[in-house]
Structures are given as C-alpha cells and as structure tokens.
ZAMARGU-4260 file (C-alpha; in steps of 0.2 Angstrom, whole numbers, plus 5000, padded with zeros to 4 digits):
<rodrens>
0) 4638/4919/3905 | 4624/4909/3896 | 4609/4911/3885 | 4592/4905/3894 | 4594/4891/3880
5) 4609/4884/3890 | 4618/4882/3908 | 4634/4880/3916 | 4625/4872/3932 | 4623/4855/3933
10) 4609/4846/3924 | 4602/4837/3939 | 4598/4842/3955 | 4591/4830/3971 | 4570/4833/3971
15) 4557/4831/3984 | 4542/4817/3981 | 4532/4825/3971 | 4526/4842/3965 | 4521/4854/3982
20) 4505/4855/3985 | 4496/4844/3968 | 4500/4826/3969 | 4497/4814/3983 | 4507/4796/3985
25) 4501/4785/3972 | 4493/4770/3979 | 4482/4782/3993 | 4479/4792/3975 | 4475/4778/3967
30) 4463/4769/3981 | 4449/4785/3980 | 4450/4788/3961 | 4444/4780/3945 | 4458/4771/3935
35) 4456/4769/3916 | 4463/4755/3910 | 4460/4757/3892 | 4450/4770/3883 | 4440/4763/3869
40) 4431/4777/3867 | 4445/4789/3859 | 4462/4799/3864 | 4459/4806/3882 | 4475/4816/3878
45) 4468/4821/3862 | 4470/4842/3869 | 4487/4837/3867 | 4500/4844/3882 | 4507/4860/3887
50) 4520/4871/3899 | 4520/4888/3907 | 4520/4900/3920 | 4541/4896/3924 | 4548/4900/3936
55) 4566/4897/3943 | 4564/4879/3948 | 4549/4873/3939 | 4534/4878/3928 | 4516/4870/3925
60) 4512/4855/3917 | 4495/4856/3909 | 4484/4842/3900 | 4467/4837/3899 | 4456/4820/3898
65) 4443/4824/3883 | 4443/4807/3874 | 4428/4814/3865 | 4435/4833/3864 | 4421/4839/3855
70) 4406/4830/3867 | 4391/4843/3867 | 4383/4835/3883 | 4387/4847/3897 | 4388/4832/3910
75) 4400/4826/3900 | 4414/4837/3897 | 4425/4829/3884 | 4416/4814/3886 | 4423/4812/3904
80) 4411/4806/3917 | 4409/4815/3934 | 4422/4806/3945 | 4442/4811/3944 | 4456/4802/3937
85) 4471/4794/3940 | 4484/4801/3929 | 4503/4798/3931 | 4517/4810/3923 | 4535/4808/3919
90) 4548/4821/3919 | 4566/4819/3912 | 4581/4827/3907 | 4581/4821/3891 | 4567/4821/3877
95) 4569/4801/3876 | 4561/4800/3894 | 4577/4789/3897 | 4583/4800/3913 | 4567/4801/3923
100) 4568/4813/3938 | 4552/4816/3942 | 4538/4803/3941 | 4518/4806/3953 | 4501/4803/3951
105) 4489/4816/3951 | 4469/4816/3948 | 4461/4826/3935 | 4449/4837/3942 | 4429/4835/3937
110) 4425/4853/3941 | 4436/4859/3931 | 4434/4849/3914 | 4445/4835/3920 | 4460/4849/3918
115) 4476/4846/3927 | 4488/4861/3933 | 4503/4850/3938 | 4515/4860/3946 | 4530/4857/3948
120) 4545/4863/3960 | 4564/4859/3965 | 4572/4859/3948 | 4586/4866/3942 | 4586/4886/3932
125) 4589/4889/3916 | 4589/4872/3910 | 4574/4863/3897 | 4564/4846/3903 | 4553/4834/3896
130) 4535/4828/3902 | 4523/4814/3896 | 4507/4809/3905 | 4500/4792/3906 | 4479/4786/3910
135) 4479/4766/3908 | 4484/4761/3892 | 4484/4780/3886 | 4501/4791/3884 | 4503/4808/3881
140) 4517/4815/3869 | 4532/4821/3876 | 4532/4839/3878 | 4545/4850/3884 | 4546/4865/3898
145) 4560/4876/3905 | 4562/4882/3920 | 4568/4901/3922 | 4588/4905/3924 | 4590/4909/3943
150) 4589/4928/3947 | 4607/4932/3948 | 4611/4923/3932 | 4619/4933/3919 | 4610/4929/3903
155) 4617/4934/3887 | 4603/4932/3876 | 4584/4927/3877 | 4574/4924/3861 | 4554/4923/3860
160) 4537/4925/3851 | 4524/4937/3854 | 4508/4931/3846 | 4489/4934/3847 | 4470/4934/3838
165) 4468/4918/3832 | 4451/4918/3823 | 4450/4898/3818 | 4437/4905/3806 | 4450/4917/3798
170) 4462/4902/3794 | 4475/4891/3796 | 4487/4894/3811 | 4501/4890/3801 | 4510/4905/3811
175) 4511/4896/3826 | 4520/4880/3815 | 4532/4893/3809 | 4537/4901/3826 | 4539/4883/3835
180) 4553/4880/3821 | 4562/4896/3828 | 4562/4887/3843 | 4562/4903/3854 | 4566/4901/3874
185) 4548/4906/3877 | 4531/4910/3868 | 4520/4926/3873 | 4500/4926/3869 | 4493/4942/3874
190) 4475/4940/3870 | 4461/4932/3858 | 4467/4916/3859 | 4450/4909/3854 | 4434/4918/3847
195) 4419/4918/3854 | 4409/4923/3839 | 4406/4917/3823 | 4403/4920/3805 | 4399/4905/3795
200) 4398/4917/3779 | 4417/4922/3780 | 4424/4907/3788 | 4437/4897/3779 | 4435/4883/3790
205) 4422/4882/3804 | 4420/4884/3821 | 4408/4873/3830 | 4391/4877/3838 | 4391/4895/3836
210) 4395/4907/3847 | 4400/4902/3863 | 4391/4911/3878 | 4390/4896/3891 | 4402/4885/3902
215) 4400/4871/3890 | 4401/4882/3872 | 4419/4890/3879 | 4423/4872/3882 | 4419/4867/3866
220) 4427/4881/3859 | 4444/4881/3868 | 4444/4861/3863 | 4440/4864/3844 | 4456/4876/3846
225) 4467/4863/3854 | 4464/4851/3841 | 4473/4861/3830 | 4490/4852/3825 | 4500/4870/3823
230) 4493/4873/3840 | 4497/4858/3849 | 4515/4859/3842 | 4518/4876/3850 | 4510/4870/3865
235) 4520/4854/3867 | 4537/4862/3863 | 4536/4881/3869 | 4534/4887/3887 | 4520/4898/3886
240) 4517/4916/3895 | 4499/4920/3895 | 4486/4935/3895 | 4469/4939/3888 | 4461/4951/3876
245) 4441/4952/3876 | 4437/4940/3863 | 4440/4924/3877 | 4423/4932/3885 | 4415/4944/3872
250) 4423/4957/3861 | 4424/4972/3869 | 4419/4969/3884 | 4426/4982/3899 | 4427/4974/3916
255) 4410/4970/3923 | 4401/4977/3905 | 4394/4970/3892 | 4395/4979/3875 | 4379/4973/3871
260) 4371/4980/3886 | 4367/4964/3894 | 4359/4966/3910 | 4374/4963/3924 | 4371/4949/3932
265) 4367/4938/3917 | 4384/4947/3910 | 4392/4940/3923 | 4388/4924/3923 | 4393/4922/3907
270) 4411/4930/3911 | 4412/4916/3927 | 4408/4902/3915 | 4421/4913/3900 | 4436/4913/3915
275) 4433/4896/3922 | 4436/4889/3903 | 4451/4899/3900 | 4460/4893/3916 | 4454/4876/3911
280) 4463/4874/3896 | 4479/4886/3899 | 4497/4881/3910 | 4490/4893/3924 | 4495/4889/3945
285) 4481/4887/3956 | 4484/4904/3961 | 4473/4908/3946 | 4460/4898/3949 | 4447/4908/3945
290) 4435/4913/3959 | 4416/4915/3954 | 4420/4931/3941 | 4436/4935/3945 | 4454/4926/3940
295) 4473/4934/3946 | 4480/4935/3929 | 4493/4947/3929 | 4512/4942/3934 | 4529/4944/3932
300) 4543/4934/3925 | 4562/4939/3929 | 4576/4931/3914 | 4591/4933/3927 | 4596/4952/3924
305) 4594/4951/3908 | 4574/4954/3906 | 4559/4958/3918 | 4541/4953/3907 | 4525/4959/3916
310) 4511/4951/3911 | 4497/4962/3911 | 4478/4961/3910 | 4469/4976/3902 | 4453/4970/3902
315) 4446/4963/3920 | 4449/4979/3930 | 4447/4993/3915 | 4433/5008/3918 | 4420/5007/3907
320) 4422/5013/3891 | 4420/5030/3888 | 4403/5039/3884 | 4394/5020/3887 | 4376/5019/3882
325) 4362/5015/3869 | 4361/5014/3854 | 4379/5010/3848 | 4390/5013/3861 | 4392/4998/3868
330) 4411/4994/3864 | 4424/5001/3851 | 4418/5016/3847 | 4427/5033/3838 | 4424/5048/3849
335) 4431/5068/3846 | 4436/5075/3865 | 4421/5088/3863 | 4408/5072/3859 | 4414/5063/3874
340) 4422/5073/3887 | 4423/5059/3898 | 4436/5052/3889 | 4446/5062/3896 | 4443/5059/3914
345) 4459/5058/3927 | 4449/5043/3936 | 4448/5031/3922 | 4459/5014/3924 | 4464/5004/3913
350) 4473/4991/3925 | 4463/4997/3940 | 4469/5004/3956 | 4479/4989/3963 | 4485/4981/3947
355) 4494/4999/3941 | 4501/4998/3958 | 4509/4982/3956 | 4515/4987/3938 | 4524/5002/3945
360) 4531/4996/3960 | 4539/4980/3953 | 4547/4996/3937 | 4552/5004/3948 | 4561/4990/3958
365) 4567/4983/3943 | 4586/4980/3941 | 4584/4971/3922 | 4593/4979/3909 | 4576/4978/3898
370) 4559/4979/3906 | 4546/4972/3896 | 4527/4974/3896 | 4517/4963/3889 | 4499/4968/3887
375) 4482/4966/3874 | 4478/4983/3866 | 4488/4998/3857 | 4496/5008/3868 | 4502/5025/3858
380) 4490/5036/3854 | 4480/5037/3837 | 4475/5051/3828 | 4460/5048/3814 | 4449/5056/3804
385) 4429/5054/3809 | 4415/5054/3795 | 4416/5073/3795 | 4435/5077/3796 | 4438/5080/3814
390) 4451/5071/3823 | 4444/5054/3834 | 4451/5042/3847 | 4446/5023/3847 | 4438/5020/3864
395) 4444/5003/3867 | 4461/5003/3869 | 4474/5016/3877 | 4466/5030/3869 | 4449/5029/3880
400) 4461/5028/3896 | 4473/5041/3890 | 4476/5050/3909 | 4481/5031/3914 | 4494/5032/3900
405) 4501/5046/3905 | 4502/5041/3922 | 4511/5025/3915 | 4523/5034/3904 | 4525/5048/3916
410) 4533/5036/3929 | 4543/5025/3916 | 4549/5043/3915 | 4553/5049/3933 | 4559/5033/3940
415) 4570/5030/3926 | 4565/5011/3920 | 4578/5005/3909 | 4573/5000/3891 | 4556/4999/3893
420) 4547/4991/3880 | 4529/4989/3877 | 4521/4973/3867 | 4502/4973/3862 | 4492/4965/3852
425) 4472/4965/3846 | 4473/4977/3832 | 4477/4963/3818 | 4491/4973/3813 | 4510/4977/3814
430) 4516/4993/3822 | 4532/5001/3828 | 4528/5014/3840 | 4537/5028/3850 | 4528/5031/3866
435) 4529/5050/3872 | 4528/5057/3884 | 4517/5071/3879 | 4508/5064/3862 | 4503/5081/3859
440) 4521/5087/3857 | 4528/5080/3840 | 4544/5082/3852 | 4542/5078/3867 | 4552/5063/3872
445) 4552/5046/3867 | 4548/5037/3884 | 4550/5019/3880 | 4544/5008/3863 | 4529/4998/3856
450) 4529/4983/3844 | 4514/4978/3840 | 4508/4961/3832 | 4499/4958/3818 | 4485/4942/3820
455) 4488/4924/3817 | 4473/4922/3808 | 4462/4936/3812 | 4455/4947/3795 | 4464/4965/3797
460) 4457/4980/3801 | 4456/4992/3781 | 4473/4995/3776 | 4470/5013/3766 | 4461/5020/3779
465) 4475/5021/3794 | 4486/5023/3780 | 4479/5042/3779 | 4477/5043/3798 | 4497/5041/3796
470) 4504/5061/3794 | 4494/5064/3809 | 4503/5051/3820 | 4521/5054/3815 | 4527/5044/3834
475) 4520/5027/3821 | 4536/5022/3812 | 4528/5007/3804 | 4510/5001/3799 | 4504/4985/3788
480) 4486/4977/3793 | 4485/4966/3777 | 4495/4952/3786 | 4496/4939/3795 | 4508/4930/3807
485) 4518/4932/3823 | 4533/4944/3829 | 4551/4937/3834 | 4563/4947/3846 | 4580/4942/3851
490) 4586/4952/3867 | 4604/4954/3871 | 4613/4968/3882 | 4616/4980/3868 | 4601/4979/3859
495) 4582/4973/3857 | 4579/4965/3839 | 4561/4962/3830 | 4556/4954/3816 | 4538/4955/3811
500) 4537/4939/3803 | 4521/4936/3789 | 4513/4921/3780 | 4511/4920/3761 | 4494/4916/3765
505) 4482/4913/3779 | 4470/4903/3771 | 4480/4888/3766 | 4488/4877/3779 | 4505/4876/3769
510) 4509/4893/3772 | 4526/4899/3771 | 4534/4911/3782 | 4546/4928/3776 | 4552/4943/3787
515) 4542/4960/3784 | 4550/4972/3792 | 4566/4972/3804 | 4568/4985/3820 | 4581/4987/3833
520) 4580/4997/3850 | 4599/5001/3856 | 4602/4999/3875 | 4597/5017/3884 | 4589/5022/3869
525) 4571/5020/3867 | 4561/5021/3850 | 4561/5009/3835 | 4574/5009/3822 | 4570/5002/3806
530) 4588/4988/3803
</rodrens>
C-alpha cells in the first residue's frame, strides 16, 4: 500500500533506446539538423521546462527554443530561425542528474515554434524523475515528472491542485508559487490559462501587443506567460493535467462561433492559429497535435484504484449558445426560459455527440473508488434575478446546455458511479455545489459534488449581487468571488478533502497564502460538508 508520492517497486527498470516514436540515434539526428554551439543571442530555454500527460511508464517532456522569447517577427518565432535543432535531454532518478537512465537527441520542430513534445516510455509507475535539456552550451533547469502508479496499484492517498484564469493583467501569479510549495502529486488547469484580451486601463502589469488574434500574437502571449517565475516553478516541479476554457481563443466563444459574429471562416482561422499555440507551449502527445481547427483534448488519467480524472473539454464541441444573434448575443448572456426557449432544447451539447459518449462509457466502466471530472465552466444550476425580477440562467456555462446535464447526472445516477466529483473553474470564484438530480426539487437527490475554483489572478465577478441570487440556489453551500488563489484536495479511501486556498493580495508578487474555507465528501456520500 502506497501514496502516488511513493513505491515499493523498484526504482529502476531496464529501458529501450530512446523515447518511441520522437528521437532518432544522435549522430544520424545530428547529421541533418543545425547544432548551436553557443547562443549569444539570449536563453533559448528561457520558456523554462515542463511535464504532463503521465501515464503508467512515462509522461511528456516539454521545452521550447525562444532565446529571444518575446521576438515580434513572425518568421522568427522566439528568435529561432527556420531549420530544427538538435537538442539533447537527460533523464535521472535523482534531482542531481547523478543516475542518468535516460539520455537522446531530439530536433525542435520549426512548424511548431521550435516546441518539443518528448515523450517518453518504459519507466517505472508510481515513482518521480528528473529531466534537463541541453542545445550547445545552453542547459535547461532540471525539472521533474512522475509517472502514473500502475493500474492495479493500491494508492492510499493522492494530493493535487486545481487552478485556473490567470489574467497576467489582473496580477501577480503568486498562487501558482504557493501551490508548488504544497508539493501536490499533480497540478490540474482547467482553462484560461492566458488571456487573449487586454486592458491597459486595469492592468497592474501589462501584457504585450494587445490582444492576441494571430498565430504569432498567441505565441507571444503564451511566451509573456511562461516567463513568469511562479509559473515556470509550477511547471518545472509539478506534473501537469491540462484543458481549456475560451479565453485560449476568444472569450466566449461556442465551438465553431465567434461571440463577436465574425464571419466563420475568418473565425476559424483564428481558432487554428489559437489551438496550434496552445499545443505549442503545453506537455501535450502528438496525439494532440492539432489538425487545421481541430485538437483531441479530452483524456483520462487512472491513479491505480484510487482515482479516475477525466479531462474534459467544454468548449470545441458545445452547441451554440442559446438565442445566438445581433445585437448582444454573442456570448454570455442572461436569459428567462420564456425569452429564450431554445435553451431548453433536448439537442444541445455541451461535449458533443462522441465526446459525452466517451465520458459515460469510461463512468460507467470505472472501478476507482472516486471518479473525478475535470472540466471549465459551472456545473449546478444558477438561479438570478434579471433587471426586472424574473428569474435568469447564464448561457455560457451548464445552465445554456441544461438537457446535456441532466443527461450527465442522470447516468452518474443509474449506473451508480462511485464518488463522483465535479471540478470547474471560469467563474473567478469559489463554490461548493451539490448537483441534483432534479434542480427544480430542493429534494431531489444529491447526485455527485462540485468545487469550484476561484481565479489566480482574474478580477471576480460583483460579490453582492450572487450574494442575493443565494436563497434561490440553496444546492450552493458556499460562495466567495472577492478572492483569489487555487484549491487543494487530498484524496484518500474515506474521504475527499478541499481547501479553497486565497492570497492576501493579487496585486503584489509577495502574496501570502491562508485557507478560506475547508469541505470534506465521505466515501458513498455525495455533497460538500463544510470541516
């Protein structure tokens, strides 16, 4: 019996050449590919190093060459030229790099913003490693991955950070500094992990070049982040699990429209250049590799029989949103049923057809005592008050697909998925929810729970005003939008504990860090209870 922080097997285990599929032998690498033996010019590991997608006997390894990170020539990416680049990596047992295990060469990819997606197979489960890259003279740091513990592993405990809305212009990501010092097994981003926009007038520090719309402007935008200390940090020391929000294209946005009405094809073709930048600078396998306007986000992620996470992406395969059209219903919008009856519509997805199948089918197979779903948007349903006192539902999140909740929650129900736990983010706030089975029924069973996370930097939606929305919600056990910072859960086989963890202040890089509010979920009993 062991925590994913630990193993009884044994440290090492005999590996092939290299990692399948992504490195070739070095000197036929080296003969067709550029070689840098010094970089004058800057860092070209200056996006720092990071880890992901695990799986039972190995993970990703991520870096990219950007000597000149913040380069506004499009031909030049980073300040890379056009050909690849041979760069080495290193992986060890041990965070001196003294036991190497692993050592290749693979060539950065031009195409792809001279990105690297190493990945690599034949490790041991359950068990951390550490990674440096080398280009010429340049090294890396030393990051460190894990791989997952093998499926019939029993896992006593798993610990990790859900996290999400990291509006540089808000402030300082100290949060992401605070949750690398938890050292949880894992970290979970689940959407707006840049933003696209920008607001010069409310910004405490900048972002660079406006708002981004092109290839090279996401680029630039995803670089500007990963120059962030906090951020590198988290990224060189946490294994990452990964989807997206709408703010990594445009806020808002419903599969293949734009809020803004932009005509489709040019939509488009800003979402292909959106979705090439995101798989450029995350941990991501080439099974992701977006093609044209379309990337394979969502997956699943099994801690022995401890814990199922499912990944899921609520935004690429969503219906539009409800009562779509000029003049302001683009996006968000607040709608009464008799205002916008299509709202209401059986048809509407929020996954889409084959995703939801996927979802369901790998619930229902589940054997995990607690069955996570990871996910962008507020899942239980929201009661508030329009301008004139009748009762409204946001369209953007689960409340303008609510037949594709019920369909959710109605087979959590009737195949009986154990512990079932909902985490969501977008909404710049904290939330314990219990989702019902029948909102309209006060009670109607709890079918499974929802945290939701406040924002790392984002500016939170008006305190007062879901404060009055509150009598009419009574499933929403706890509300605080005038925070910021991350949420922390511990997982054992009794129970499910969450902290909603808050900085003293946003807007200074020296934050400190303090619990707001604890909750626990017992084993076969679903809804939050305040510890």
């Amino acid at each position: 019996m062991n925590a994913f922080h630990f193993t009884r097997r044994s440290l090492l285990k005999v590996a092939g050449l290299t990692a399948a599929g992504v490195a070739a032998p070095s000197l036929l690498l080296r003969s067709t590919i550029a070689q840098a033996v010094n970089w004058p010019g800057g860092d070209p590991f200056s996006l720092g190093v990071a880890s992901g997608t695990p799986s039972e006997d190995g993970f990703v390894l991520w870096t990219r060459l950007a000597p000149d990170p913040m380069s506004i020539d499009p031909d030049k990416p980073g300040g890379m030229e056009r050909g690849p680049v041979a760069v080495d990596y290193e992986v060890a047992t041990d965070d001196a790099m003294r036991n190497v295990i692993r050592r290749g060469t693979v060539a950065s990819e031009p195409a792809l913003a001279h990105s690297i997606h190493l990945e690599i197979a034949g490790l041991t489960p359950g068990r951390p490693y550490w990674y440096r890259f080398r280009s010429g003279s340049a090294v890396s740091r030393v990051g460190r991955a894990k791989t997952l513990p093998a499926s019939s592993d029993k896992v006593d405990r798993l610990r990790f950070g859900f996290v999400s809305c990291a509006n540089y212009e808000h402030g300082y990501f100290s949060a992401y500094r605070h949750l690398t010092e938890e050292d949880p097994d894992v970290v979970i981003f689940l959407g707006d992990y840049i933003y696209e926009v920008s607001n010069p007038k409310i910004a405490v520090r900048l972002h660079s070049g406006g708002e981004a719309a092109t290839l090279s402007g996401y680029r630039n935008r995803y670089a500007q982040y990963r120059l962030d200390p906090d951020l590198q940090g988290l990224h060189a020391s946490l294994p990452a699990l990964i989807t997206w929000d709408d703010h990594e294209v445009e806020n808002d946005y419903a599969s293949t429209w734009s809020p803004t009405f932009e005509e489709a094809g040019q939509f488009m073709d800003r979402r292909t250049a959106a979705y090439q930048a995101f798989y450029e600078h995350m941990p991501l396998r080439a099974a992701s590799r977006p093609q044209g306007s379309s990337m394979r986000l969502y997956d699943r992620f099994k801690f022995g029989g401890l814990a199922d996470i499912s990944m899921v992406d609520g935004r690429q395969y969503r219906s539009r949103e409800a009562c779509y059209g000029p003049p302001k219903k683009g996006g968000a919008h607040l709608e009464t049923n008799e205002a916008c009856p299509e709202r209401l519509e059986e048809v509407r997805s929020m996954l889409g057809r084959e995703q939801e199948a996927w979802l369901f089918d790998g619930l229902s197979r589940s054997s995990a005592q607690w069955n996570v779903i990871a996910q962008d948007v507020l899942m239980a349903q929201f009661r508030q008050r329009t301008p004139d006192d009748a009762i409204g539902y946001w369209t953007d999140d689960w409340d303008g697909y609510p037949a594709a909740r019920t369909r959710l929650l109605r087979h959590i129900a009737d195949s009986k998925v154990r512990n079932p736990v909902v985490l969501s983010g977008d909404i710049h706030s904290f939330w314990a929810n219990d989702l019902k089975r029948d909102f309209e029924n006060p009670d109607s069973d709890t079918v499974a729970t929802e945290f939701v996370g406040t924002s790392i930097a984002s500016n939170g939606p008006p305190h007062d005003v879901f404060v009055k929305c509150l009598p009419d919600n009574p499933h929403v056990h706890f509300f605080e939008s005038r925070k910021r910072g991350y949420s922390f859960v511990e997982l054992t086989a009794k129970n499910m504990t969450t902290r909603f963890r808050a900085v003293s202040d946003v807007r200074k890089p020296d934050a400190t860090i303090a619990t707001l509010k604890t909750y626990v979920v017992e084993d076969g009993r679903p809804g939050a209870q305040e510890a």
